[in-house]
VEXVEXLO-603098 format. One record per residue (C-alpha): residue in one letter; chain; x, y, z. Coordinates in nm, 2 decimals. Layout:
BEGIN
{"A", "A", {X, Y, Z}};
...
END
This chain:
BEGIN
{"X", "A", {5.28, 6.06, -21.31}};
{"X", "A", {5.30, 5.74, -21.52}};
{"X", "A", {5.57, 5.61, -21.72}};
{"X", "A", {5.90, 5.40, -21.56}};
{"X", "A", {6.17, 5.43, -21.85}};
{"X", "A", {6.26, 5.65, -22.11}};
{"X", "A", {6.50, 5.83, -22.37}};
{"X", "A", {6.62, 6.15, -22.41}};
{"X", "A", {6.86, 6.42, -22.46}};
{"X", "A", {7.13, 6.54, -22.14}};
{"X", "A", {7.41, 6.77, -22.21}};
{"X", "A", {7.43, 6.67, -22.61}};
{"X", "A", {7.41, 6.33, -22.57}};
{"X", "A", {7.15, 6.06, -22.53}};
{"X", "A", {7.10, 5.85, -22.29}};
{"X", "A", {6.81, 5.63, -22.14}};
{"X", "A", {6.72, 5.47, -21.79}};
{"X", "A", {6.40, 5.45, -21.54}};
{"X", "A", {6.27, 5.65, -21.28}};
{"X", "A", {6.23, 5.61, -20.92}};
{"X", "A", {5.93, 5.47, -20.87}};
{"X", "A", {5.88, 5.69, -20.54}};
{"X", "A", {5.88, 6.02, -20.75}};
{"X", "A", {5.67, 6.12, -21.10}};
{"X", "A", {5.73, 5.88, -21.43}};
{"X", "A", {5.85, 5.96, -21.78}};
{"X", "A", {5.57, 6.06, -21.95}};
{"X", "A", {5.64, 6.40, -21.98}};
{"X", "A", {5.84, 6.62, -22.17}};
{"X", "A", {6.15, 6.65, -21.94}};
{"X", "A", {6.18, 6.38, -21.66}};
{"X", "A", {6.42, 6.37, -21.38}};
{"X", "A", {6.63, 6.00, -21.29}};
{"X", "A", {6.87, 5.95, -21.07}};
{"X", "A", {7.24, 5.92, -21.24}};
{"X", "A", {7.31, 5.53, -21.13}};
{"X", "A", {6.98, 5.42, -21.31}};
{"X", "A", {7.07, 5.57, -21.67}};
{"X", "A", {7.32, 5.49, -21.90}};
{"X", "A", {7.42, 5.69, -22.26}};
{"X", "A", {7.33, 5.52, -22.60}};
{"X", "A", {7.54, 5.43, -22.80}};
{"X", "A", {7.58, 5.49, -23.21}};
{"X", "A", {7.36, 5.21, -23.37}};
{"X", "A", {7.04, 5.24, -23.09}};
{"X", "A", {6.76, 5.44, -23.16}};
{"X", "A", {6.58, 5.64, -22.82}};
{"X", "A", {6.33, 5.35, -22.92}};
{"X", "A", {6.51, 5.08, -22.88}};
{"X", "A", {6.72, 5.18, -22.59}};
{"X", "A", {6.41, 5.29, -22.40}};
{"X", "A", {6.23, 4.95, -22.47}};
{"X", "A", {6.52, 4.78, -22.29}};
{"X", "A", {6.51, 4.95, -21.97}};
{"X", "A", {6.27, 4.78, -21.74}};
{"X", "A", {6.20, 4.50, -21.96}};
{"X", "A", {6.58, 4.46, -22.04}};
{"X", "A", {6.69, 4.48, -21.65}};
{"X", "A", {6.39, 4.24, -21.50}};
{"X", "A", {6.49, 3.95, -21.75}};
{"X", "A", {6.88, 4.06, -21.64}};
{"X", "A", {6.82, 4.01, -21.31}};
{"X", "A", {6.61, 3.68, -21.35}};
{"X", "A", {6.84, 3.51, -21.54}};
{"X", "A", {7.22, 3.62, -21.49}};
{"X", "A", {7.25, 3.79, -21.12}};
{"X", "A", {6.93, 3.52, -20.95}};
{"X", "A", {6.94, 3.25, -21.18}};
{"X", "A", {7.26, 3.26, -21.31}};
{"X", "A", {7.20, 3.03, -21.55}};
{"X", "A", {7.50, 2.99, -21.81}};
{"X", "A", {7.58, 2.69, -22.10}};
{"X", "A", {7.41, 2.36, -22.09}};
{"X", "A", {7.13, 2.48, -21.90}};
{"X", "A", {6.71, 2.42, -21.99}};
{"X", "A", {6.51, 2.80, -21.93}};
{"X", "A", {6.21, 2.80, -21.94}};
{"X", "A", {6.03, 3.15, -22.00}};
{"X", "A", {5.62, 3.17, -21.93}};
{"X", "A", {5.47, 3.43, -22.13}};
{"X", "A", {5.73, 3.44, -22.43}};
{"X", "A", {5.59, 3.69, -22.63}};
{"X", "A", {5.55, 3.97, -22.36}};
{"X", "A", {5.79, 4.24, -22.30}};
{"X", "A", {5.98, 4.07, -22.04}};
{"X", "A", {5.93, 3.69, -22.18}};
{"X", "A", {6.14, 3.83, -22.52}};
{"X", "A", {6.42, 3.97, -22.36}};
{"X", "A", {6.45, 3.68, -22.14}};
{"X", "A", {6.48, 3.45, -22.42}};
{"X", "A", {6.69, 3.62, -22.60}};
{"X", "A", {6.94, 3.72, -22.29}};
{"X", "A", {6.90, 3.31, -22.23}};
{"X", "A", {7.02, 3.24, -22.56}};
{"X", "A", {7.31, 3.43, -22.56}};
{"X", "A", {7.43, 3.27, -22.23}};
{"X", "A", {7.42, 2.96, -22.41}};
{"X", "A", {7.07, 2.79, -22.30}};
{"X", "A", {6.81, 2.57, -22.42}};
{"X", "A", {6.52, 2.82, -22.37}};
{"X", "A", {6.17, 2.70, -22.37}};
{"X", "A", {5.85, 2.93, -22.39}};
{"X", "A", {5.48, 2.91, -22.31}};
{"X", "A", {5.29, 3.12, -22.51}};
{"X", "A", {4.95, 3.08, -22.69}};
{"X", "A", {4.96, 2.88, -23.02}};
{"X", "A", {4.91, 3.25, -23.27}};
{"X", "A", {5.25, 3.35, -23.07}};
{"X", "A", {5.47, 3.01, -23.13}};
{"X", "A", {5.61, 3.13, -23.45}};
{"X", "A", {5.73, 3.49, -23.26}};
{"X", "A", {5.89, 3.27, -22.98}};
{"X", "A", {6.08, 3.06, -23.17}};
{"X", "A", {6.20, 3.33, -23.37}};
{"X", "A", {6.36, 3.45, -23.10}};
{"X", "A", {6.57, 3.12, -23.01}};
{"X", "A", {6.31, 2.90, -22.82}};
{"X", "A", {6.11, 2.62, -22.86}};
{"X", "A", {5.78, 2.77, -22.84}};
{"X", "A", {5.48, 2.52, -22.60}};
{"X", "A", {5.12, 2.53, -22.51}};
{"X", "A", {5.19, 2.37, -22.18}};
{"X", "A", {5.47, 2.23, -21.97}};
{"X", "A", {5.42, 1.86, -22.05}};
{"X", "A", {5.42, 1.95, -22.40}};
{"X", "A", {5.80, 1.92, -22.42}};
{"X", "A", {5.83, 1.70, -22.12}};
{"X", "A", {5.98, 1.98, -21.88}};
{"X", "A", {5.98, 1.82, -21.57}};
{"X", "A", {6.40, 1.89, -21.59}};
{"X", "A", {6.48, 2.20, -21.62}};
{"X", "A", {6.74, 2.47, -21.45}};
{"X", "A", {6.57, 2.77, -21.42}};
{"X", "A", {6.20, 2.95, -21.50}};
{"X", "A", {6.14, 3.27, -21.57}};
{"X", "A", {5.77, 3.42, -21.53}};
{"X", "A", {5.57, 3.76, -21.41}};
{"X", "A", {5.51, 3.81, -21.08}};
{"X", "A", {5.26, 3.56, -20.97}};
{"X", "A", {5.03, 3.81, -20.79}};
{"X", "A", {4.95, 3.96, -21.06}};
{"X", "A", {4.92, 3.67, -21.26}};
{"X", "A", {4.80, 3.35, -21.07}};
{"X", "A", {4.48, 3.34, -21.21}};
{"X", "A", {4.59, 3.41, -21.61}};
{"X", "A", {4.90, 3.15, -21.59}};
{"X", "A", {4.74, 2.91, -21.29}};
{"X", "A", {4.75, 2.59, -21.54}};
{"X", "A", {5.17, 2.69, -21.62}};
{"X", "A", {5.26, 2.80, -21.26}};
{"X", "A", {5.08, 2.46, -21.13}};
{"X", "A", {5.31, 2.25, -21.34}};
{"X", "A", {5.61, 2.46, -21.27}};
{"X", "A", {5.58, 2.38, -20.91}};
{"X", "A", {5.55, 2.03, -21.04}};
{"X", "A", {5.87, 2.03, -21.23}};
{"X", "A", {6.01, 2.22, -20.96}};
{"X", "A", {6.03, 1.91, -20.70}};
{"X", "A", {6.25, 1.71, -20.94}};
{"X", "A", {6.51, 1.89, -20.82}};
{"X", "A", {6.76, 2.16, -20.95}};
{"X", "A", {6.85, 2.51, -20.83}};
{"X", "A", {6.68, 2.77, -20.66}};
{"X", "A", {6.75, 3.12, -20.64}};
{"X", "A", {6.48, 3.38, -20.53}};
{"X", "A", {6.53, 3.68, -20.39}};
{"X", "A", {6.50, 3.59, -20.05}};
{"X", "A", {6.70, 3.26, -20.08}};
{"X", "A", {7.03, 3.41, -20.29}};
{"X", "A", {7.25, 3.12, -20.17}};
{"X", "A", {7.01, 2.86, -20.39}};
{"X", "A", {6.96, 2.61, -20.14}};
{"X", "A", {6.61, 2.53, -20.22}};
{"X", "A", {6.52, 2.26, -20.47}};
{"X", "A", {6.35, 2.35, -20.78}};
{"X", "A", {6.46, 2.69, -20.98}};
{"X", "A", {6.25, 2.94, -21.07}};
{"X", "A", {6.32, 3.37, -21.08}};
{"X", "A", {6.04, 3.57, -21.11}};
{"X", "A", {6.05, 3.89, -21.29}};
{"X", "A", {5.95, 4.14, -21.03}};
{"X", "A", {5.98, 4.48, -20.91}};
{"X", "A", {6.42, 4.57, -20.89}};
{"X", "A", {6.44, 4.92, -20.80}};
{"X", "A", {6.56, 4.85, -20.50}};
{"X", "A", {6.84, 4.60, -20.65}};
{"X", "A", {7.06, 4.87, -20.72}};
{"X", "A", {7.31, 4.90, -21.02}};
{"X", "A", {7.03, 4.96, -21.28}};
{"X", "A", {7.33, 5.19, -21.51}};
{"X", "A", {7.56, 4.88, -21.55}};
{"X", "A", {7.29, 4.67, -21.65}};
{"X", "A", {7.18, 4.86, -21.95}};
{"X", "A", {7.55, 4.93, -22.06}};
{"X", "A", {7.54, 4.55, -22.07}};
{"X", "A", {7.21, 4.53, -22.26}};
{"X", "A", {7.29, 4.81, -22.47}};
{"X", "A", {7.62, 4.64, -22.59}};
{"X", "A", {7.48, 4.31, -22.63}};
{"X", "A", {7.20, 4.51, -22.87}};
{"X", "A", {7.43, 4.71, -23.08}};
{"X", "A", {7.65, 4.38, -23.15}};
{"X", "A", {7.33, 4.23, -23.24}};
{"X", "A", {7.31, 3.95, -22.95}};
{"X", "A", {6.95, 4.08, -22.89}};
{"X", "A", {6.71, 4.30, -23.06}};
{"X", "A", {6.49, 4.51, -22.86}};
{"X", "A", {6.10, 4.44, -22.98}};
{"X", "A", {5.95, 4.75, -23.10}};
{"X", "A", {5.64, 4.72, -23.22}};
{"X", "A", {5.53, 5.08, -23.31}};
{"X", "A", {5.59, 5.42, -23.23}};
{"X", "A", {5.39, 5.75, -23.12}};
{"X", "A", {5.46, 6.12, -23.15}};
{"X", "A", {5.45, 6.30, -22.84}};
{"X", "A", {5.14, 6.47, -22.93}};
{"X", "A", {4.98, 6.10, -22.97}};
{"X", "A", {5.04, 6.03, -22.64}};
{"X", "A", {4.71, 5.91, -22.57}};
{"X", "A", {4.66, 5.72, -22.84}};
{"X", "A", {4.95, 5.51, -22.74}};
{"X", "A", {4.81, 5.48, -22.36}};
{"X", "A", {4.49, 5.32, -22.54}};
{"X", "A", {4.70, 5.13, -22.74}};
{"X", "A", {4.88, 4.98, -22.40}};
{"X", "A", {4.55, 4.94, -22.22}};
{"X", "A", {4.38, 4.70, -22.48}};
{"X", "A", {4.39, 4.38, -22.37}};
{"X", "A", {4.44, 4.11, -22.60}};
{"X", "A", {4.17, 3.87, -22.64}};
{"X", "A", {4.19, 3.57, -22.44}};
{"X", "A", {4.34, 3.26, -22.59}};
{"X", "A", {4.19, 2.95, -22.60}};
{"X", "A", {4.45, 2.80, -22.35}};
{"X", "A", {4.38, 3.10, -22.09}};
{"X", "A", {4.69, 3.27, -22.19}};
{"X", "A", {4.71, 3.58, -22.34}};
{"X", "A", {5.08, 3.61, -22.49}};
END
């Protein structure tokens, strides 16, 4: 069954979290996660919003505080700004006290800097070649869309900096860059969105929902998810 987070009702109260991705998804009427990967929500969250922050909300978490950990002073930059991930992450960069830096096609600028970055076409378009850390999809799925971004990243990467990937959590390479990729096997997914649901209550982020569907709509909003935008000019679709 599809579906990796959700919202609901448990014992009177709500709460929200993701699924295991070795069982069945959310997209059903009741849906069954273990108890360290949900968290209650509090007064001031909608379902919506809470739900919206659970795998987007924890993959930009990861990137930038626990891998990254990127704090006041620093230069992020975020590929794909306006995607799910890209929005948090600029936002969670923001409130750590970062210059944040997106790509993201010229229709989406004004969105990105909305959110608290300075909003490119390209790398050398604000002379990145220094930066602390990148944030950006998981390249497999994405060399091909972002291979013009990723080829200057690797660029920018060799001026030096810090690195911490999952495989090298000490940081010891040269150049920084996180990826956002799969975390269900990063354990602690619960203290995460207490974290996120704090910071989004006191109004540090705002979780980016677009629009909403009844649970009889349910395949309308699958369509909805499954239209791909239209390719930009630069390549880049967000």
């Amino acid at each position: 069954m599809l579906g990796r987070d959700c919202a609901g009702e448990l014992e009177g109260g709500l709460v929200a979290g993701v699924s295991d991705p070795r069982t069945d998804g959310t997209h059903a009427e009741y849906a069954l996660l273990p108890a360290d990967q949900a968290a209650p929500i509090p007064e001031g969250l909608s379902p919506e919003e809470a739900a919206s922050l659970c795998v987007t909300g924890i993959s930009a978490y990861i990137a930038l505080v626990e891998t990254a950990r990127v704090s006041g002073g620093h230069r992020v930059l975020v590929h794909a700004g306006a995607g799910g991930v890209g929005s948090v992450a600029i936002q969670i960069a923001r409130q750590l006290g970062c210059e944040v830096f997106a790509t993201a096609s010229p229709p989406n600028h004004d969105y990105c800097r909305s959110l608290g970055a300075v909003a490119v076409d390209r790398l050398q378009d604000a002379g990145l070649h220094h930066r602390d850390a990148a944030v950006r999809r998981d390249p497999r799925h994405h060399r091909r869309r972002y291979a013009p971004a990723l080829a200057e990243d690797a660029q920018a990467r060799r001026h030096g900096g810090r690195a911490r990937r999952r495989s090298d959590p000490q940081g010891e390479r040269s150049g920084a860059t996180t990826s956002a990729t799969p975390w269900s096997t990063c354990g602690r997914p619960a203290e995460r969105l207490l974290q996120l649901f704090q910071w989004a209550t006191s109004g540090i982020i705002k979780p980016q929902v677009t629009q909403r569907f009844k649970p009889e709509e349910a395949g309308k909003g699958v369509r909805h998810l499954r239209i791909r935008p239209r390719k930009r000019e630069n390549g880049y679709p967000f």
